[in-house]
C-alpha positions in Angstrom: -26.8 113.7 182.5 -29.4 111.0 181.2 -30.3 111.9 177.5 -33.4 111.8 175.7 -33.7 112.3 172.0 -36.8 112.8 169.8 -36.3 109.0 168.6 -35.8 107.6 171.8 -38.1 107.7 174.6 -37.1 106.5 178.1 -39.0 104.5 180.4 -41.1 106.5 182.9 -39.5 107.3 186.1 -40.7 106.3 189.2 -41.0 109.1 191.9 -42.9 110.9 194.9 -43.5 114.6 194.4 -44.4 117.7 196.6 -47.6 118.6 194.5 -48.7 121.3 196.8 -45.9 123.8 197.7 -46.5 126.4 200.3 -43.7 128.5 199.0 -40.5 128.4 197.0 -39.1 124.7 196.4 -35.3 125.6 195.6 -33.7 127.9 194.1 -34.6 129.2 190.9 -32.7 128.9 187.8 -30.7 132.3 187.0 -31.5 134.4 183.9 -28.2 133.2 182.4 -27.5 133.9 178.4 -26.5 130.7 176.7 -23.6 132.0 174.2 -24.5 131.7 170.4 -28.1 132.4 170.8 -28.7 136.1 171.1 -28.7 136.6 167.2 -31.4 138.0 164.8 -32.2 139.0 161.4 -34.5 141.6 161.5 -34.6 142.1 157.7 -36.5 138.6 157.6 -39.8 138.3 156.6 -40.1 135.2 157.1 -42.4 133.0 159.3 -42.3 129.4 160.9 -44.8 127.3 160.5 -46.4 125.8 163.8 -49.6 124.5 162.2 -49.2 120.8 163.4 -48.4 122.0 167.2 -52.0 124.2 166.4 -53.9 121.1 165.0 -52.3 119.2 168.6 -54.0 122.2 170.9 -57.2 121.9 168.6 -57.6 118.6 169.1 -56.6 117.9 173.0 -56.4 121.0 175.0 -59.5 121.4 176.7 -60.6 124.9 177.7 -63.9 126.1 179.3 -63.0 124.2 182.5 -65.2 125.5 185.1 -62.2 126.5 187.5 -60.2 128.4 184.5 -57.4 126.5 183.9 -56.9 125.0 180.4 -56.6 120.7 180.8 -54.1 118.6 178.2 -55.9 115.2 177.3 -52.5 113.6 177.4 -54.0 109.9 177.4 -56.3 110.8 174.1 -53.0 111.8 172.7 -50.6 108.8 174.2 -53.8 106.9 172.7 -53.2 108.4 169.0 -50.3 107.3 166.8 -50.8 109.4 164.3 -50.8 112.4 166.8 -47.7 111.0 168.6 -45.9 111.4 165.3 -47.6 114.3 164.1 -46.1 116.1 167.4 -43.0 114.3 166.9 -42.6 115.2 162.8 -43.8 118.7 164.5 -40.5 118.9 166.9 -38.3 117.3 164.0 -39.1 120.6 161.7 -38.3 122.7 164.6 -34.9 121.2 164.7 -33.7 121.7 161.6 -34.5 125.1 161.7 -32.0 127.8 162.3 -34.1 130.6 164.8 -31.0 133.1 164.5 -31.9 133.6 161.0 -34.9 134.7 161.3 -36.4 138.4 163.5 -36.3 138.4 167.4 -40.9 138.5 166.9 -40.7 135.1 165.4 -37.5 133.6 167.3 -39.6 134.4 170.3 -42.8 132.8 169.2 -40.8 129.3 168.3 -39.1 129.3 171.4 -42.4 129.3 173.4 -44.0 127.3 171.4 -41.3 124.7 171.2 -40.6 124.7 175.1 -44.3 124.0 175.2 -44.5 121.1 172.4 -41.9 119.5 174.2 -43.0 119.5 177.6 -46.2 117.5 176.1 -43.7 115.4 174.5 -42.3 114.5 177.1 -44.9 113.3 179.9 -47.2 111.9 177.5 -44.7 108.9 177.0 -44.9 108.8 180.9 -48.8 109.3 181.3 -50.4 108.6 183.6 -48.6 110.6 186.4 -49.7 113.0 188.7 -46.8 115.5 188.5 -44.3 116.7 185.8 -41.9 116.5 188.8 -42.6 112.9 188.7 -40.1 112.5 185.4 -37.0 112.5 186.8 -33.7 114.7 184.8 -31.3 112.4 187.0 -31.1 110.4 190.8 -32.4 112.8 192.6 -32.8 115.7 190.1 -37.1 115.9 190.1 -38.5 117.1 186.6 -37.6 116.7 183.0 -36.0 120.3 183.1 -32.4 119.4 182.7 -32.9 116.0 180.3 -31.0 116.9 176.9 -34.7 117.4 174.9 -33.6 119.0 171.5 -31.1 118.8 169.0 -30.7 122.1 167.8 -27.8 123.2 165.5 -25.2 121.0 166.6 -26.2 121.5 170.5 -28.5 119.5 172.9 -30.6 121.6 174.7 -33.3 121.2 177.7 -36.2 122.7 179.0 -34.2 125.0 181.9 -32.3 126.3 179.0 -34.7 127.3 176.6 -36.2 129.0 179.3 -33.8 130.4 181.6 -30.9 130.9 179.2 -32.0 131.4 176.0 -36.1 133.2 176.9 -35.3 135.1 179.7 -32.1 136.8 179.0 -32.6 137.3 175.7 -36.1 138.9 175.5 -36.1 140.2 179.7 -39.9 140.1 179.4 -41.3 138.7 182.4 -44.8 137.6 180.1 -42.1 134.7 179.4 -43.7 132.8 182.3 -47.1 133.1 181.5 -46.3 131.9 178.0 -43.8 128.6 179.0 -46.2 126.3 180.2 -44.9 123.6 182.7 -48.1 121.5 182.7 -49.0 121.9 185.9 -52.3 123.6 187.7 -50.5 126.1 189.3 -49.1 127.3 185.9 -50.4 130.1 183.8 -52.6 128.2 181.3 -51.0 126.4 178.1 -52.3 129.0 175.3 -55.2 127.3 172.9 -53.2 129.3 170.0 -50.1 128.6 168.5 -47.7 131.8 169.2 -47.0 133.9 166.2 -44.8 136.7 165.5 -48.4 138.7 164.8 -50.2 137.7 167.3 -47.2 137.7 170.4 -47.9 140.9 171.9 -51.5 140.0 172.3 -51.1 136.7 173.8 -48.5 137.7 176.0 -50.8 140.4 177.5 -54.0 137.7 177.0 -52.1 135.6 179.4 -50.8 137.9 182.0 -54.2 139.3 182.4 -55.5 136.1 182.9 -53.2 134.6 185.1 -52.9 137.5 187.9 -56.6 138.2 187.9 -57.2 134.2 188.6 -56.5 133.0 192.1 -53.4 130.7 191.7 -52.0 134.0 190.4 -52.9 136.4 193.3 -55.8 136.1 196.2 -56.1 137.0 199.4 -56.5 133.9 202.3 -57.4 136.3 205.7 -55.2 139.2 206.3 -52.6 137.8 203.9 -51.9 138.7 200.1 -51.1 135.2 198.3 -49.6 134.8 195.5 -47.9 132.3 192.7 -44.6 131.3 194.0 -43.5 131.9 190.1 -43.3 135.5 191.5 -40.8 134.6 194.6 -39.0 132.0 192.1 -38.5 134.7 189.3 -38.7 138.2 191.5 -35.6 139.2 189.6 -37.9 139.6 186.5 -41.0 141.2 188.7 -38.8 144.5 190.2 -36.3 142.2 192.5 -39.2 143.0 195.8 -42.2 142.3 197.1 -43.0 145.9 195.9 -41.9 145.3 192.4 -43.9 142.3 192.3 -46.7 144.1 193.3 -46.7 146.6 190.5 -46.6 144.2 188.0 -49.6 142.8 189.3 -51.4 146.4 189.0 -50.5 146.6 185.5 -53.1 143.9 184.5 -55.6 143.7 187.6 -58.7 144.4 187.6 -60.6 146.7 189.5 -61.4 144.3 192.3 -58.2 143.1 192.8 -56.6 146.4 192.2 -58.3 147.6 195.3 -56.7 144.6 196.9 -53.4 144.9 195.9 -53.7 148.5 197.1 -53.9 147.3 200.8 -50.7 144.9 200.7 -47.0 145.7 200.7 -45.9 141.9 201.0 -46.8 138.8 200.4 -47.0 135.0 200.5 -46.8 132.5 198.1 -47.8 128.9 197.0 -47.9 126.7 193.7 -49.6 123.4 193.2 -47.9 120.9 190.9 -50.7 118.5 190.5 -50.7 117.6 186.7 -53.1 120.0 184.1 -54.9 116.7 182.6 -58.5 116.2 182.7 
């Protein structure tokens, strides 16, 4: 597997992408616990400090983007030094930080929010390219999700497993995907506010809202119900059917697509991996 460390960039890769997918890619990775990780302290007050990964989303996330989706300036921040090493000094706390020691509220909040910091971290080396998938993990292995990312308590982990084995079996919340961001158009948008244990459970829901009442997260093109292919990918964390799925989109619709939703027991699916910059 080719490594990347915080103090070592590689070269950009050069590669051709699918950016438009009418429907699941491959196979999705499995919710599948990484051992070691699913430990707390919920006695522990205390909190991580993310304020350099805020001062990063202050400063190049741009929001208010007529068609809703939330843009990453990631060539004002290649640009910047000083930001290249204030999101790099930002990682480098991160990793010296034991998350098992401190309550599942904040464990969750630093795993999103470092699984976010480090997907920036990684393409903006690599900028400009029109796809994340463009950053290769290996020969033929599309995407940065398998490069070893983060030392992290004698262990080097990557993006798939911060996500897959360490997010998603730990917490079983399928908000997870509308809080990892994977820095593309057709993802839920990369949140303006640092995640917090006191302000999760409103971001979380913030996000889900959002996401399923835009169009990349549900619409309907003629007769047929279309929707993210995050929910075919993951349908194991949306009820494991099309009628699972469904349901969880009814939780946070609103009225208009409710009524939608109300006529459709299936559905198709599509994702657009065009890059979230400007």
């Amino acid at each position: 597997m080719k490594k990347l460390h915080l103090s070592a960039l590689v070269a950009p890769a050069l590669a051709v992408s699918l950016l438009f997918v009418p429907g699941p890619v491959s196979g999705a990775p499995e919710s599948d616990l990484l051992p070691g990780w699913d430990v707390s302290d919920e006695s522990s007050n205390a909190v991580i400090d993310h304020g350099a990964w805020q001062d990063i989303l202050d400063t190049y996330l741009k929001t208010g983007d007529p068609s809703g989706i939330n843009r990453f300036d990631y060539a004002a921040l290649k640009a910047s030094a000083d930001d290249r090493k204030k999101l790099s000094g930002y990682l480098k706390s991160l990793a010296v930080i034991d998350p098992r020691t401190y309550s599942r509220d904040e464990q969750m909040a630093y795993w999103i929010n470092l699984y976010n910091a480090l997907t920036v971290f990684v393409i903006v080396p690599r900028y400009p390219v029109d796809s994340i998938k463009e950053i290769k993990s290996g020969i033929i292995d599309f995407g940065p999700w398998n490069l070893e990312l983060f030392p992290l308590q004698g262990q080097k982990l990557t993006l798939n497993q911060i996500e897959h084995r360490i997010l998603r079996p730990i917490w079983k919340d399928p908000r997870i995907h509308y809080a990892a961001n994977c820095a593309s158009l057709g993802c839920p948008n990369l949140c303006p506010v640092a995640f917090r244990s006191d302000n999760l459970e409103q971001l979380l829901e913030q996000a889900a809202r959002d996401y399923i009442n835009h169009p990349r997260g549900a619409q309907v093109q003629g007769d047929e119900l279309v929707v993210s292919s995050i929910y075919d990918w993951y349908k194991s964390d949306f009820g494991g059917t099309d009628a699972g799925v469904i349901a969880h989109l009814k939780q946070y619709a609103r009225p208009e697509l409710l009524e939608i939703l109300g006529n459709h027991d299936d559905f198709d699916d599509y994702y657009d991996w065009n890059l979230n910059a400007p």
